[in-house]
N, C-alpha and C positions, 0 to 999 in steps of 0.2 A: 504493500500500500504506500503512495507517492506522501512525501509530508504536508504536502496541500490537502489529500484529501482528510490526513489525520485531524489539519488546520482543522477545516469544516465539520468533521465528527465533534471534535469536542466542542466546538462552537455552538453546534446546535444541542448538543445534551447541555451546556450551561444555560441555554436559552431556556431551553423546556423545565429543568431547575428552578432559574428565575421565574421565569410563568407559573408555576406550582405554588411557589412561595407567594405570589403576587395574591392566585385563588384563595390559598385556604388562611393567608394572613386575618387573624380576627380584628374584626374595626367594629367602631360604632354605627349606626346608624346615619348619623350627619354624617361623619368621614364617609360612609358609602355613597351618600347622597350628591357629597361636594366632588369625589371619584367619578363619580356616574355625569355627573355636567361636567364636567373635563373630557371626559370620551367624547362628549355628544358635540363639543365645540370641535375639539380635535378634529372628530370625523366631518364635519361639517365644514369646515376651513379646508380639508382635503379634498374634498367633492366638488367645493369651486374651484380649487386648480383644475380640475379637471383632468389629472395625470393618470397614464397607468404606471404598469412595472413596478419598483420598489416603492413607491407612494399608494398605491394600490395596495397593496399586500399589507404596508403597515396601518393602513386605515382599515383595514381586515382584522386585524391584528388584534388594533386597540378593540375592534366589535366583540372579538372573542373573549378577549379580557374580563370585558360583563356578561357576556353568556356562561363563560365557568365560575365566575364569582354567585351566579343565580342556582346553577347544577350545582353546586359544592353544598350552600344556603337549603337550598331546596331536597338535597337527600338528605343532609345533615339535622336540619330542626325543623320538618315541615309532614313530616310524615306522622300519620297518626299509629298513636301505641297498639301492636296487634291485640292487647289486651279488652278492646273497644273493637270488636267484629265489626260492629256495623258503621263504621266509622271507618276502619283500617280495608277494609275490602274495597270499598268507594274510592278512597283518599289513595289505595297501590294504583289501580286501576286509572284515575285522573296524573299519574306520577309517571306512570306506564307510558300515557300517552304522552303525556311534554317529553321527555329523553326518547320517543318514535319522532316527533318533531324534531327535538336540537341533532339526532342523529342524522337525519336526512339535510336537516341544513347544514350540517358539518361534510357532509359527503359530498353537496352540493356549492358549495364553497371551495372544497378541492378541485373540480369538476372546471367550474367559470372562471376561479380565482385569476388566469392568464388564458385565456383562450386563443386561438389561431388568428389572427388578421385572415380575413378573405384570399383565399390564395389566387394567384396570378395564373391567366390562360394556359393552359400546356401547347404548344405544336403538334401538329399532326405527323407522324413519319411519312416518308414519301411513297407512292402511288403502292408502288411495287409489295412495300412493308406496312401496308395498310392491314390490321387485321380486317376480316370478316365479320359481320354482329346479324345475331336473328335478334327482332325487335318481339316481343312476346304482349300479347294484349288478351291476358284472362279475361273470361266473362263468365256470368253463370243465368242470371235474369233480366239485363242489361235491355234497351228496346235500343230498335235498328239505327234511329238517328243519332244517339250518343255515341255508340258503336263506329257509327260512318264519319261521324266527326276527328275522334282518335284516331283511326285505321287512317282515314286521308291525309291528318295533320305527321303522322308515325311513316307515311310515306312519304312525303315533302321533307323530310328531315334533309341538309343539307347533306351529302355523304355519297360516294360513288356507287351507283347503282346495281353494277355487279358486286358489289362488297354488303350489300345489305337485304334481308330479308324477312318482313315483315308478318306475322301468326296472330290468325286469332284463333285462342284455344276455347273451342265453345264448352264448356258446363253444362250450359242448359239445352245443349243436344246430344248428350249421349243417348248410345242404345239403351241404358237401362230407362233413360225417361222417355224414350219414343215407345219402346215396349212395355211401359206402366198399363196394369191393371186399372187405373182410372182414367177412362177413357178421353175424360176431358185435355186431362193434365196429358195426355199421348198425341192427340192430334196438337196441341199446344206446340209441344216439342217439337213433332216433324215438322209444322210450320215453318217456327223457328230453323230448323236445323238448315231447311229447304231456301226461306229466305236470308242467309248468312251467306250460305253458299252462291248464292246471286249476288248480295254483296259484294264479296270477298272477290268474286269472279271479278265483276266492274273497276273495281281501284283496285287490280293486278295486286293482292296478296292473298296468303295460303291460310287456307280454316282447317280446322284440325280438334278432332273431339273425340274422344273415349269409349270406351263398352258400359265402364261403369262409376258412381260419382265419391273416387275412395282416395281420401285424406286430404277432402275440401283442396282449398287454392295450391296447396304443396304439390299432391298430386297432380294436379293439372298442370302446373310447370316442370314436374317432373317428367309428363309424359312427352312436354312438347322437347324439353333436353332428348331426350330416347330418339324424338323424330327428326333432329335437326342438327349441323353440323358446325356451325358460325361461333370462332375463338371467343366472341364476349358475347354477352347475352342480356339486352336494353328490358326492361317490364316496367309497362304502365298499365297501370288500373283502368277498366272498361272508361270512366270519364275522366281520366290522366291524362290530355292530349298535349303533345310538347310542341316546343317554340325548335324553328327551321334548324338555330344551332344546337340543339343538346345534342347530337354525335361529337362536332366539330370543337364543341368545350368539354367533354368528358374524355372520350376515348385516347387523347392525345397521353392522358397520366398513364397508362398501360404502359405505356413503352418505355416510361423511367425507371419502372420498379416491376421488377421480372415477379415479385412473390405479392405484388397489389390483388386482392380481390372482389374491392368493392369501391363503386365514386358514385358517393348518393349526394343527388340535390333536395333543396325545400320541397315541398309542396305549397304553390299559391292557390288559392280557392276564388273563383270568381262569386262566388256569392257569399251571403254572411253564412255563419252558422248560427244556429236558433236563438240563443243567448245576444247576439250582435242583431238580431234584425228584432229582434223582440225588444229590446232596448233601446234601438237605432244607433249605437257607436262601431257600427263598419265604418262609412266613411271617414270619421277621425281618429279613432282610437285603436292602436295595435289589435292585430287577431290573438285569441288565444296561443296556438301553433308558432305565431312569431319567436315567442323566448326559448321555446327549445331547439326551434331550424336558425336564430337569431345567434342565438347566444349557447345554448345547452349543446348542439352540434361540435357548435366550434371547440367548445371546451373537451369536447370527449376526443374530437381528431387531437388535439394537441397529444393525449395521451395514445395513438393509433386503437380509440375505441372507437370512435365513431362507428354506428351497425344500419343496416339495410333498415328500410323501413317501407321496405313491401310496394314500393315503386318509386317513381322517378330515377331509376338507379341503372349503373352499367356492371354486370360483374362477369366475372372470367372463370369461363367455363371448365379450365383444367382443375382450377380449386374448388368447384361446385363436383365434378367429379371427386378426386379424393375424400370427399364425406358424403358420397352416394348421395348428391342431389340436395334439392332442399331437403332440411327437415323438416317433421309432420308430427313429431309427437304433441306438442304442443298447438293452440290455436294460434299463435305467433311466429309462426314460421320463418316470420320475416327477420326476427331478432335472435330466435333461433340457429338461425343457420349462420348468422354472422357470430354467434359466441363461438358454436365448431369450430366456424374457420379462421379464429381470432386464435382460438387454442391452439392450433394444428400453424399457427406462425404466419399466417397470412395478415396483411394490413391491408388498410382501410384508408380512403379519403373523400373530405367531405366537402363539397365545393358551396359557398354561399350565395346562390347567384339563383333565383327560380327559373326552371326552364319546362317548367309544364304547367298550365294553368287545370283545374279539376273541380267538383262538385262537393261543396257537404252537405250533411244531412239537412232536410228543410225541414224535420219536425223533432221538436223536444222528445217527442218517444224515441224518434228511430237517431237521435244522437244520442240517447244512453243506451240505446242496442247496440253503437258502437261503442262507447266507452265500456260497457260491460265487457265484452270481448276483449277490447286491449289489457283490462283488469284482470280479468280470468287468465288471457294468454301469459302475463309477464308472471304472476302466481303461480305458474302451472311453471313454467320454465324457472324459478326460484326453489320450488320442490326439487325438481330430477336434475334440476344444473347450477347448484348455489352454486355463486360464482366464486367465492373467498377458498371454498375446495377444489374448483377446476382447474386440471393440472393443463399446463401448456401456458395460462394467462402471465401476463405480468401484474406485480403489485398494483400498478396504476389501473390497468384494463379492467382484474378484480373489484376496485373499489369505484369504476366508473360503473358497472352492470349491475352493482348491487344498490349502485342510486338509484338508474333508472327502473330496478325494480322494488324497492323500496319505495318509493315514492307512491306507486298503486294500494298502500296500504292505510290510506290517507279517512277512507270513512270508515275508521273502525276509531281514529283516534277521534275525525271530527263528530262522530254523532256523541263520542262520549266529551267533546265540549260544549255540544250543543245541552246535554244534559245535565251534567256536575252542575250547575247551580242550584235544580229543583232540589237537588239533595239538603243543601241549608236553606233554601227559601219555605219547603214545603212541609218539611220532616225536621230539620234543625239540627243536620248532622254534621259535624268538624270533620270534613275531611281535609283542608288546608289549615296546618296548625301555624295561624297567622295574623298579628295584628293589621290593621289599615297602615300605621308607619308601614311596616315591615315590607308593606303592598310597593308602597310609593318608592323604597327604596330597594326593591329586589326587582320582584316581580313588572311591573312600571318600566322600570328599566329594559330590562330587559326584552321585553317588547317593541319600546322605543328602538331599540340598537337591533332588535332585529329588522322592524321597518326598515331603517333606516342603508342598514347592510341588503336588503332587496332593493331596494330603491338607487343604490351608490350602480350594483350588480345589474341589476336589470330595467332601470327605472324609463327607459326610451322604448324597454318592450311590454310591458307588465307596468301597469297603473296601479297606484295603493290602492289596495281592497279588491282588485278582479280576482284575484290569483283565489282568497276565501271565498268569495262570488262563487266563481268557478267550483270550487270543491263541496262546498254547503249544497248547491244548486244538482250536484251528481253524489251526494252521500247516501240523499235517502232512498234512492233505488239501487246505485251500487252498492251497497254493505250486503242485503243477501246473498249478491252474488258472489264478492267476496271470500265471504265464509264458507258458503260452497266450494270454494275454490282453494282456501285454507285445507278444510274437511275430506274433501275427496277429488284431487285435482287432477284425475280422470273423466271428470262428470262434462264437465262444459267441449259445446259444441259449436262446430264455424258456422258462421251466419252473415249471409252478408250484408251489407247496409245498404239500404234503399236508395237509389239515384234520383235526382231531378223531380223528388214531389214537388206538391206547390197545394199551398193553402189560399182558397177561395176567397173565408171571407175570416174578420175576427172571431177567435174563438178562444176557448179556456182547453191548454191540454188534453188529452182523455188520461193521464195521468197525474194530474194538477191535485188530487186529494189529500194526499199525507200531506202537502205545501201548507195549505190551510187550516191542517188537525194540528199542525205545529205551532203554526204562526199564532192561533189564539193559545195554543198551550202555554207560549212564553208570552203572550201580552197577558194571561192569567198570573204567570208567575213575577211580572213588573206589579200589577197591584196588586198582589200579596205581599211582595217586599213591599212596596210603600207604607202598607198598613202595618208593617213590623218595626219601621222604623219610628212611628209614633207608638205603637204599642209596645216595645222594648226600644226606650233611646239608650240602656248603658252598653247595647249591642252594634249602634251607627253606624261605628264604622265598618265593621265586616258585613252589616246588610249594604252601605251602602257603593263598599266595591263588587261582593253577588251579585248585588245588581245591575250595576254599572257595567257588568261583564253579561247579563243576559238581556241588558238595553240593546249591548251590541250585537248580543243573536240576534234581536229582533228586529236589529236593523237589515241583516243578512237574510232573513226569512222573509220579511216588506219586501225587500226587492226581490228576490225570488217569484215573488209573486206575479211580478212583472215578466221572470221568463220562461212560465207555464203558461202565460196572456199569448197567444198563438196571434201574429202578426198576419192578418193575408197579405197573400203577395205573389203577382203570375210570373211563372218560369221567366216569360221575356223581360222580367224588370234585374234580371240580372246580367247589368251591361257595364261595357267594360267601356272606357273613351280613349278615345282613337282619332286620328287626323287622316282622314284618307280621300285623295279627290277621286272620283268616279264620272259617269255620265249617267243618267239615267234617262230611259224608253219611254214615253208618253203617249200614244196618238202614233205618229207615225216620225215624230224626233225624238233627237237625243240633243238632252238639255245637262250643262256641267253642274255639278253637284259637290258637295264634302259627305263624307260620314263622317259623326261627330260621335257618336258612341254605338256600340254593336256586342250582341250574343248571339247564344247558338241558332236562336232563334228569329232575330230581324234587328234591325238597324234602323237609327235616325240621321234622314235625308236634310240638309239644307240645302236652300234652292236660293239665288240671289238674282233670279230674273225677275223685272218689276210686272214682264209681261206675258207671266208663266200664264199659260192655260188655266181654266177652275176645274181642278180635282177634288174629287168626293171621299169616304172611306167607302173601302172597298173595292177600288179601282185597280187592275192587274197591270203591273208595267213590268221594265227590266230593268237592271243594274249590272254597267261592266266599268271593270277596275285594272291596273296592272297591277299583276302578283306584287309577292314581294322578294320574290329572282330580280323583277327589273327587266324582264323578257318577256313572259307570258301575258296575256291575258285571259281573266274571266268573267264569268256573265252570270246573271242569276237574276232569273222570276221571281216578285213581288209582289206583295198585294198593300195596299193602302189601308191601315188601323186607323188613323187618324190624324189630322190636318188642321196645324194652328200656324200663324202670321206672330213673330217676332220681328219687330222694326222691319228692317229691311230683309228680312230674311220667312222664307218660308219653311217651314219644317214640317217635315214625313216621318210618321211614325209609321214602320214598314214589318211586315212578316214574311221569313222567307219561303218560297214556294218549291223546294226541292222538285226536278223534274225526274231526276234521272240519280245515282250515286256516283257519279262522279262532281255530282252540286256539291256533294260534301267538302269537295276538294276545294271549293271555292268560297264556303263558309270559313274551311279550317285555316286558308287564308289572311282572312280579314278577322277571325279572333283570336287565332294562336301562334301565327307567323313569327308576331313583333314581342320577343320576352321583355324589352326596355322598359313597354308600356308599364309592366306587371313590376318592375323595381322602382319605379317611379311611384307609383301608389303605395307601395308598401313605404317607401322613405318616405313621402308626403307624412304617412301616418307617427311616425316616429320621434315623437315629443314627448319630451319627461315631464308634466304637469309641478312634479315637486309636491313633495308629501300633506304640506299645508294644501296646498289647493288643490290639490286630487283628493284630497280629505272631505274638504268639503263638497267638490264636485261631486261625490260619491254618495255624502249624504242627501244632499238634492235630489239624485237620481233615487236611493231608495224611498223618498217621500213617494215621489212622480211615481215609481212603479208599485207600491201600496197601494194607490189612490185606483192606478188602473186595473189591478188584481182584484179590487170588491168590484169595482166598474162590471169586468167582465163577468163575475160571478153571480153579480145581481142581474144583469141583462141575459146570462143564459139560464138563470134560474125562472125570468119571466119568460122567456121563451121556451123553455119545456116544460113550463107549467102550461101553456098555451097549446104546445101537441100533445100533450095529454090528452087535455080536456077534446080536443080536435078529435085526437082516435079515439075517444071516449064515444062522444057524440055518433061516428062511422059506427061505431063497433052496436049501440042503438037503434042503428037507421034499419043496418046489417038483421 
């Protein structure tokens, strides 16, 4: 060992020494308090440098500092005597869950603490040493236009054309569902299978489907490896459709690093997810997904963790060989098979840059059928592959797999903080053995410094308070499955999530009920503690921070309520803006036009002739455009939705009229060609509000979404009180 690195050993055992000492040093109360405003300036004065690297880390540092002096406090004199069962059972349980909390933030703080800067273009090798890629496009119940749109935008990719070959692996056409005993779901399938195969024919790519539908999505990309011969192997998800470059910016890292197995990009989402459109902060406020394709990505490539996440991704088929294909034991396949092949020495990299735009879920139900899945899968893969005993990993990889599956364990702690206060408001049991000081100068704190260290961490991606939002909002239907998944994590099965619904009109979830049994449970338990605090004043202050702390449930529960409040909204309102000149067909001209924003579905026309013809809705014209080669053009049949006059401009709200499948090729153009557009909105969105006024932005917002949670509840309440009565009276006449 070199005496530099001896330097360093002991350097850092003296540090961790020092830091020990620092923890378990007993102080008073004001010293902790006057300690605790020292950190919060400290850290506060570093966050306006706005530095990373060694300023970073020590601003972490100091965060830590109150985080162990709270865990040292908090195991040491807060724990109630097991001699007091009912008291001590509550108070492990609630103690339980904070050190599941400080563990994952401590995991997660490793993970972000220095992540990768965006890495730089790779080159492509030249013509000759070009690999080969089959482009793979799983499907299982997918409908033909979303289908035509990926398949066309997966074939436009920019890349030489003997070098690429593009698959859809149909699911929902095997033999075993054309030969189902129900006869509906049979002709279903042969349709299906019949018109894919028309498809697949039209935009020159190969379909390719099964005898039988075994080990969900794994299996189907297994079978299409089995059929197909191309070094790397590109998979996008049925509504994954990518931007012209993602060959031309991925595939070029293959050829730096011989034992690379996997270059995943983000996934951008052209529409909100239920939470963002129920709320309305899509268009200003980060997406969910942003801080972990943002920021969580980057920190794991730093450690060569970074893992597959089931598309947008290139990976190399000789490594997919050596661990016989994807893996299936689990319903995560996707992270699955990159821990293998992270064991077995292969790496990873993770490029920042969105280069496929995709669909989420549009209803509150069917994004917890996803999020249950991702919960079950990363549970079930923690059972058969704890990573901390996986042999092949490194230290770092280990403790990066065990965050991102740690982290799915999140409503077992949060239902038991949504609950620990009923315990002394209701029953009057000491499971925090703590005065009100002890609150303001432990506990206080320590929440402070952790806001504060997410908001230094993540604060341009994740707003104070989404991140609880978020998890409160999926506890109370995630925790059974969960447990399930703790209990017997063989049980859970693939499901896939629902593409491109769209809700009509305003409604209340069909899953919206536990939201509301909750939300008066805890405004039950706010005037309970009120009444305790004039009925027992020598107890104030410990009622008055229980309650303080289930005010804040029910701030969390208020808004909730807002996003089981089901937003309508039609498929075409998910448009994406765009600059593109065009002509469009009228009559028997063609008059110049822009497109100003455009989805899968139709686009708005401005027209700046004063002496445009009078069009009506409903009127069928054309639209031709040059690609975005800069050579081609195309064309595409329209119908006229609707027609309004701004200043000098006229605007067409237009739906497109697919004549043929190769129109696909002419949609996938004009909304997935141009990936710029998609880093541009995403930066647009990427503003730190700052804790103070995300705070209260926050709480504004849960007033707002309380108000329209009874709104909806009382308005669907008259209204099926109204079909009731309606089939009543049939059922009468009847």
């Amino acid at each position: 060992m070199s005496l530099y690195k001896i330097q360093v050993f002991f350097v850092w055992v003296l540090s961790v020494v020092a830091f020990l000492i620092i923890t378990t040093m007993p102080i008073n109360l004001q010293t902790q308090l006057i300690c605790s405003l020292v950190v919060f300036t400290l850290m506060a004065i570093l966050k306006l440098l706005k530095k990373n690297g060694s300023l970073r880390i020590i601003s972490l540092t100091f965060g830590l500092s109150i985080i162990a002096r709270y865990v040292f406090w908090r195991t040491t004199e807060t724990i109630p005597s097991p001699n007091q069962i009912e008291n001590f059972i509550p108070g492990l349980l609630l103690y339980i869950a904070e050190m599941y909390n400080v563990l994952t933030l401590l995991l997660s703080l490793f993970v972000v603490s220095r992540p990768l800067p965006s890495r730089p273009s790779c080159e492509l090798p030249s013509h000759n040493r070009l690999p080969t890629v089959d482009v793979f496009v799983p499907s299982y119940n997918e409908p033909a236009d979303i289908l035509g749109n990926t398949l066309a935008a997966a074939k436009a990719m920019d890349y030489p054309a003997e070098k690429v070959t593009v698959w859809l692996l149909d699911d929902g056409g095997t033999l075993e569902k054309r030969n189902s005993s129900d006869i509906l779901k049979a002709n279903a399938a042969r349709k299906r299978h019949e018109d894919l195969q028309k498809l697949c024919a039209e935009l020159d790519v190969r379909y390719l489907t099964r005898e039988r539908n075994e080990h969900a999505k794994a299996g189907n990309l297994n079978y299409g490896l089995e059929h197909s011969t191309g070094d790397l192997v590109a998979i996008f998800d049925a509504d994954h459709a990518p931007a012209r470059e993602f060959l031309t910016e991925t595939v070029g890292h293959f050829s730096k690093d011989s034992k690379l197995f996997l270059v995943q990009t983000p996934h951008f989402f052209i529409n909100p997810d239920p939470l963002e459109r129920n709320l309305k902060t899509f268009s200003f406020m980060p997406s969910e997904n942003e801080m972990f394709y943002g920021i969580i990505q980057r920190g794991l490539d730093k450690w060569n963790a970074s893992f597959f996440c089931g598309s947008a991704a290139v990976l190399r088929r000789e490594a997919l060989e050596e661990t016989g294909g994807f893996s299936g034991k689990t319903i995560t396949e996707d992270c699955e098979s990159a821990l293998s092949l992270h064991a077995k020495g292969w790496n990873s990299v993770y490029i920042d840059k969105p280069l496929i735009a995709g669909l989420q879920p549009a209803t509150f139900a069917s994004f917890i059928g996803q999020r249950s899945r991702w919960a079950q899968g990363m549970i079930q893969l923690m059972r058969y592959n704890f990573p901390l005993f996986k042999s092949g990993l490194s230290l770092p990889q280990r403790l990066c797999y065990l965050s991102s599956m740690m982290f799915w364990f999140f409503p077992i702690s949060r239902t038991i903080f949504l609950f620990a206060p009923f315990c002394y408001i209701f029953f009057d049991l000491k499971i925090f053995e703590a005065s009100g000081g002890d609150f303001m100068a432990y506990t206080l704190a320590y929440m402070l410094v952790n806001l504060m260290m997410q908001n230094y961490l993540y604060g341009s991606f994740r707003w104070p308070w989404i991140s609880e939002l978020y998890e409160y909002s999926q506890t109370i239907h995630l925790l059974p499955a969960v447990l399930s998944a703790i209990i017997n994590p063989s049980k859970p099965s693939f499901n896939v999530t629902a593409k491109d619904e769209s809700i009509t009109s305003n409604r209340l979830s069909e899953i919206n009920r536990p939201f509301f049994v909750v939300f008066f449970a805890i405004l039950l338990a706010v005037a309970f503690s009120i009444y305790k605090i004039y009925a027992e004043p020598y107890k104030a202050d410990v009622t008055l921070v229980v309650g303080g702390w289930n005010i804040f449930n029910l701030i969390l529960a208020g808004c909730a309520l807002g996003v089981v409040s089901e937003r309508g909204e039609r498929q075409g309102a998910r448009r994406i803006s765009v600059s593109r000149s065009c002509e469009f067909l009228y009559g028997d001209s063609w008059h110049e036009c822009s497109i100003d924003n455009v989805s899968i579905h139709g686009a708005a026309l401005h027209i700046y002739e004063p002496d445009f013809p009078e069009i009506k809705r409903d009127a069928i014209g054309k639209i031709r455009f040059t690609k975005h080669d800069g050579e081609n053009k195309a064309s595409l049949s329209i119908k006229v939705r609707n027609v309004r006059q701004s200043g000098d401009r006229l605007i067409l709200g237009s739906a497109f009229k697919p004549e043929s499948p190769k129109d696909y090729s002419a949609i996938a153009d004009l909304v997935f060609a141009n990936s710029r557009q998609w880093t541009d909105f995403m930066r647009s969105r990427r503003k730190n509000p700052g804790i103070v006024s995300g705070t209260v932005w926050f709480l504004a917002l849960s007033l707002r979404q309380t108000l329209r949670g009874f709104e909806y509840l009382i308005k669907g309440s008259i209204s099926g009180s109204k079909e009731k009565n309606l089939a009543e009276n049939e059922g009468r006449k009847a």
